[in-house]
C-alpha positions in Angstrom: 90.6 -94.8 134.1 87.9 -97.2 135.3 87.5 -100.6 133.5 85.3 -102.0 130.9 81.5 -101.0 131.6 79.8 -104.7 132.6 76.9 -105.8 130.2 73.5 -104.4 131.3 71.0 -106.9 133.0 68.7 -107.9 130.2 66.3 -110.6 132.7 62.9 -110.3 132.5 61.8 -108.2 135.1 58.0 -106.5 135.8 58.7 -102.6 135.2 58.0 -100.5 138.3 57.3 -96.7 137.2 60.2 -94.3 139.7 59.0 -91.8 141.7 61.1 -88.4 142.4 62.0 -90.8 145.6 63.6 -93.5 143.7 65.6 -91.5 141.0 69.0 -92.5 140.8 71.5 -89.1 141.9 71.8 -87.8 138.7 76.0 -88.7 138.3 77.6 -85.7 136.4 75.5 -82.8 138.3 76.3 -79.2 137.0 79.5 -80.6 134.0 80.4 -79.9 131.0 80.3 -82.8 128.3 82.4 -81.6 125.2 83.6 -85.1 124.8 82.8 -88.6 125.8 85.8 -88.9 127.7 83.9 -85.8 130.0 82.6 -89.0 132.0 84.3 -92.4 133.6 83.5 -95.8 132.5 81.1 -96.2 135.1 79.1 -93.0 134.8 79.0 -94.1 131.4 77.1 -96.9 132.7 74.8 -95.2 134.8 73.6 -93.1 132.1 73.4 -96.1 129.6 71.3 -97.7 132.8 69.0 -95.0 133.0 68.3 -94.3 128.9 66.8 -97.8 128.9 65.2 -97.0 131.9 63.4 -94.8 130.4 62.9 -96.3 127.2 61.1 -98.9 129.1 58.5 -95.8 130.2 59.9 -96.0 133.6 60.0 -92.2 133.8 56.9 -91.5 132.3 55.4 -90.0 135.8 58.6 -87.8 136.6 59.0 -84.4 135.7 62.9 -84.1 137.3 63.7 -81.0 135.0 61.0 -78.9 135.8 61.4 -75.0 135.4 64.9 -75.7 133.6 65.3 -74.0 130.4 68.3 -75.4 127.8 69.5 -72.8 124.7 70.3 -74.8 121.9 72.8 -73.0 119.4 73.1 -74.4 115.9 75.6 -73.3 113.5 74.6 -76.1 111.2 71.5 -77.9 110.2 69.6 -80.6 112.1 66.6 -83.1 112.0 67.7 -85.3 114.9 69.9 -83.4 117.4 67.0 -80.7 117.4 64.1 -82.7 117.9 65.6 -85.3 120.1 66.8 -82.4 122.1 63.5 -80.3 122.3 61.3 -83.2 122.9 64.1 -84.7 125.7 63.5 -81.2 127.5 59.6 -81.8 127.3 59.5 -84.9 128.6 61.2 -84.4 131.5 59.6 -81.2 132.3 62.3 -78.9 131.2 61.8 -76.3 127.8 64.2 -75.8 125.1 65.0 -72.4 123.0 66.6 -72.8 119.5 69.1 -70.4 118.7 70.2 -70.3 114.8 73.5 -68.8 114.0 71.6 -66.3 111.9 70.2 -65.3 115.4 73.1 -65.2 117.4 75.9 -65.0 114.8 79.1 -66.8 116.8 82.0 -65.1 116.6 80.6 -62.5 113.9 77.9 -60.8 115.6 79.0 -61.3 118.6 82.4 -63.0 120.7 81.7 -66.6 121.8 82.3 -65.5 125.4 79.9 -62.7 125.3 77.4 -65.2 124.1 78.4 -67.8 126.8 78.0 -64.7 129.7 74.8 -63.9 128.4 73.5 -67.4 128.0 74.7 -68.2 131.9 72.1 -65.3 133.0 69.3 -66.9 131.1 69.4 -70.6 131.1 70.6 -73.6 132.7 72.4 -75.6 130.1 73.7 -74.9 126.4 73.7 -77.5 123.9 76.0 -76.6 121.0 75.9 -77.7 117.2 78.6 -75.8 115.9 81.9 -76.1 113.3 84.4 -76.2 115.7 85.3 -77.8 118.9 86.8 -74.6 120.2 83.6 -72.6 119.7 82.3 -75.2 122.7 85.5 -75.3 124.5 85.2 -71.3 124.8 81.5 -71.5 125.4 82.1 -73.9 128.3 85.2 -71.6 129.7 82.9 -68.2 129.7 79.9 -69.8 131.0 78.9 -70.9 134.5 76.2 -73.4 133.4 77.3 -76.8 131.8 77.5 -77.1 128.0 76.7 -80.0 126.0 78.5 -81.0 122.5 75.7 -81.8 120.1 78.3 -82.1 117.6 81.2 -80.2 116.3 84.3 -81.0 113.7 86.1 -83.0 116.1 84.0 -85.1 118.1 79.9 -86.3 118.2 79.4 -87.6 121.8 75.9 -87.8 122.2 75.4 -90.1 119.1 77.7 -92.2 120.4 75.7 -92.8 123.6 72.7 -93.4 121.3 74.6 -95.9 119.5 76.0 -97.9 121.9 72.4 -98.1 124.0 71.5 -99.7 120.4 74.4 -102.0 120.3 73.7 -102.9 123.9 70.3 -103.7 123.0 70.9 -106.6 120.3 74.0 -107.3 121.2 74.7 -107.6 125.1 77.9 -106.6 126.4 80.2 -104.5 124.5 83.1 -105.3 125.7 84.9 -107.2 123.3 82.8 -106.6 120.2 84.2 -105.8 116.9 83.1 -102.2 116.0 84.3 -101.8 111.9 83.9 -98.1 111.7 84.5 -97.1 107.5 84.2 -94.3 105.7 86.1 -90.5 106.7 88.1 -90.7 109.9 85.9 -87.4 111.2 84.3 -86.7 114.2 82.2 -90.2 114.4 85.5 -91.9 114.3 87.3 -89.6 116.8 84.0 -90.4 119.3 84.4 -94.5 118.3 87.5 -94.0 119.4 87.0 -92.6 122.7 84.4 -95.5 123.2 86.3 -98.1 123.0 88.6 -96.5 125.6 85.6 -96.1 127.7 84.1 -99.6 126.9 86.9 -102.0 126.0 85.3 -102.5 122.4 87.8 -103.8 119.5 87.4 -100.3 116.9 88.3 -100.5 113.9 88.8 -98.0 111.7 88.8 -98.7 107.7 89.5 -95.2 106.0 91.2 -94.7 102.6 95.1 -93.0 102.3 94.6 -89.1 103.8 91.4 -89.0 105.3 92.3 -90.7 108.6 91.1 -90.1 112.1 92.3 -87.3 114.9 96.0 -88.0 115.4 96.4 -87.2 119.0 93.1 -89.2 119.4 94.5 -92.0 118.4 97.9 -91.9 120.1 96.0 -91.4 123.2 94.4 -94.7 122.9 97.1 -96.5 121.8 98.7 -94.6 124.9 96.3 -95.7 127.1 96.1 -99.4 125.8 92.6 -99.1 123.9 92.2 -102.0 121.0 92.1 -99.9 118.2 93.2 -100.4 114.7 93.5 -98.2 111.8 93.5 -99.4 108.4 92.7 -99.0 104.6 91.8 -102.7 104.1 88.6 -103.7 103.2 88.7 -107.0 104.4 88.5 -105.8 108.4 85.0 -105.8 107.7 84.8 -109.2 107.9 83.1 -110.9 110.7 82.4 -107.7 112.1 79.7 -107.3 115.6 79.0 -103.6 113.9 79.8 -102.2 110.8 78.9 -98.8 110.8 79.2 -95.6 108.5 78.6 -92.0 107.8 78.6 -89.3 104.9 81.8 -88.9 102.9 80.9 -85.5 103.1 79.7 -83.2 105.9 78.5 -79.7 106.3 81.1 -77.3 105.4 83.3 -79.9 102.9 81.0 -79.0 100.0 84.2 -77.6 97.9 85.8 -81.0 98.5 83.5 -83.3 96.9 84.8 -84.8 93.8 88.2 -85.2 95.4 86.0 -87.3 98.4 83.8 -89.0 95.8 87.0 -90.3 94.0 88.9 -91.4 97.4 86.2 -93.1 98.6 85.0 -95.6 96.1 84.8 -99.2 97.0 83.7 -98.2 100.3 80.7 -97.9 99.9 78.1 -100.2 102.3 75.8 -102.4 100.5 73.6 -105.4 101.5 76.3 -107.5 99.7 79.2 -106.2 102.1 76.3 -107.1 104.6 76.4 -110.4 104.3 80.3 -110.5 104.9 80.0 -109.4 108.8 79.3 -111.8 112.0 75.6 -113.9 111.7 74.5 -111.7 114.2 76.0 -108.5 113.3 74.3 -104.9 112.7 74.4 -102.1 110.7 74.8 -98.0 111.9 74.6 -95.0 110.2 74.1 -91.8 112.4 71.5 -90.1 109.5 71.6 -88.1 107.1 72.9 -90.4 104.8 73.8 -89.4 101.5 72.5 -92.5 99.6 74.6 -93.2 96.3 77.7 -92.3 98.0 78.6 -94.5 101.3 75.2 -96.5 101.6 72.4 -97.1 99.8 68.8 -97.0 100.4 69.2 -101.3 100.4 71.2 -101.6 103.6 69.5 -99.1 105.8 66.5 -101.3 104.9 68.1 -104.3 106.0 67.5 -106.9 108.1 70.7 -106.0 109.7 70.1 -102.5 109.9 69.8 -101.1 112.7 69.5 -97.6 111.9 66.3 -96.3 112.7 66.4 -97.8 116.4 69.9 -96.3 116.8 67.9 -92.6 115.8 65.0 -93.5 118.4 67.9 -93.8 120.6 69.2 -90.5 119.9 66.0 -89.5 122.4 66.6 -92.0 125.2 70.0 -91.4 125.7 70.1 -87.7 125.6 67.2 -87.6 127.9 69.4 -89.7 130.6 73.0 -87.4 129.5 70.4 -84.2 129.9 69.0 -85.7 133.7 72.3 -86.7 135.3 74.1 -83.0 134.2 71.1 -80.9 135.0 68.6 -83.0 137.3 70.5 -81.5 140.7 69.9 -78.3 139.6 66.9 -75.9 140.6 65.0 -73.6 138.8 66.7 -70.1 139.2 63.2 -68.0 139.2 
């Protein structure tokens, strides 16, 4: 695996709008991404690179997905994954078809790799917000175009590359940084995971008794000599570079909610558990948040918070993931 990702050059510079001449080769043409570890360190970098490229409005004159179309299959709600997604498309010249699961009906109406085989005739990228992470893994095995893991149960990839644009942006370099993950060990802490492998971040885990992260996740850092650390005391939290958290209770754990209430108390992020991280530390929450239960309304209004710019980022860096998988590619009509 390729080392740490270096810190991206934050000197002042006078912004030059690309042409189609000057676009960087897009660095994962035509692949899959069900997982951040579906790219090295250093195409990691490149795409980082090129979402604050074009946050900057450096891309503002290039229409580099032009004619491509991208199905977007949801099996459960979104505000952010959809719109980032759709808009992403539009920018960069492409156009976006939402699917629901009362449309398509995956794995009821119809066999995933039907789907996938229809899909490939149509379009030239799926992005999947499903249950499961085999529902992508078969999608991606049955179809010809590359799919795209806008979340699933076991891992969240492309909030991840959101949120580490955002820590790059007030913090720097990652490398090193002490990223205090607490809350349910789900699939935000399976992806911190895989991004401290990718980035050499410290990640911390802080999760009660039972509701740890991916097991073979984990081992697999530790394997690979990530800096990880799992743990059920609060005190981790201290003199953290980012704490960050996310619901108790997602989509699909509805029947599990008292039991997750109960487990979870004391972890809770306030503006008072703000104060106890690094002078210059920030807060993350990848939305919805389920105020009353692991934030409040307080921190995401913080001065530390950081959450709102972390969402806008959900745009930039999906935009840069969507041009360096599909910008080779031309229109099949």
């Amino acid at each position: 695996m390729n080392g740490p990702i270096p810190a991206a050059d934050r000197s002042s510079q006078q912004i030059t709008l690309h042409t189609p001449d000057t676009l960087p080769a897009p660095c994962m043409a035509g692949r899959d991404f069900l997982s951040n570890l579906d790219m090295s360190s250093a195409e990691l970098r490149v795409v980082l690179d090129t979402a604050s490229s074009m946050k900057r409005g450096e891309w503002r004159t290039v229409k580099p997905l032009a004619g491509l179309s991208l199905a977007m299959v949801f099996e459960k709600a979104s505000l952010r994954t959809r719109t980032t997604f759709d808009v992403g498309m539009y920018q960069l010249g492409g156009h976006a078809i939402t699917l629901s699961n009362q449309e398509i009906g995956l794995g009821t109406r119809e066999r995933v790799s039907d789907v996938a085989r229809n899909l490939e005739r149509w379009v030239d990228g799926v992005m999947g917000r499903v249950y499961l992470q085999q529902t992508l893994s078969e999608l991606a095995a049955h179809a010809e175009v590359p799919v795209i893991n806008g979340l699933s149960d076991m891992l969240h990839p492309v909030q991840l590359l959101a949120d580490y644009q955002s820590i790059e942006e007030e913090l720097g370099s990652v490398q090193g940084r002490r990223v205090v993950y607490i809350g349910d060990g789900n699939n935000l802490a399976n992806s911190h995971i895989h991004m401290g492998m990718l980035t050499g971040s410290r990640v911390t885990v802080v999760t009660p008794v039972g509701f740890e992260p991916n097991g073979a996740v984990l081992q697999e850092a530790l394997r690979q000599g990530a800096d990880v650390t799992l743990t059920n005391d609060l005190s981790a939290i201290d003199g953290a570079d980012v704490l960050y958290t996310d619901v108790w209770i997602s989509m699909g754990q509805e029947d599990e909610a008292d039991r997750r209430r109960k487990a979870f108390q004391g972890y809770q992020v306030t503006p008072q558990m703000l104060e106890r991280i690094a002078p210059h530390g920030i807060f993350l929450h990848c939305l919805p948040a389920h105020y009353g239960e692991e934030t409040v309304p307080e921190a995401t209004e913080h001065p530390r918070s950081r959450v709102f710019d972390q969402a806008e980022n959900r745009l930039h860096a999906q935009k840069a993931l969507l041009y360096h998988i599909m910008g080779g590619m031309k229109p099949r009509w």
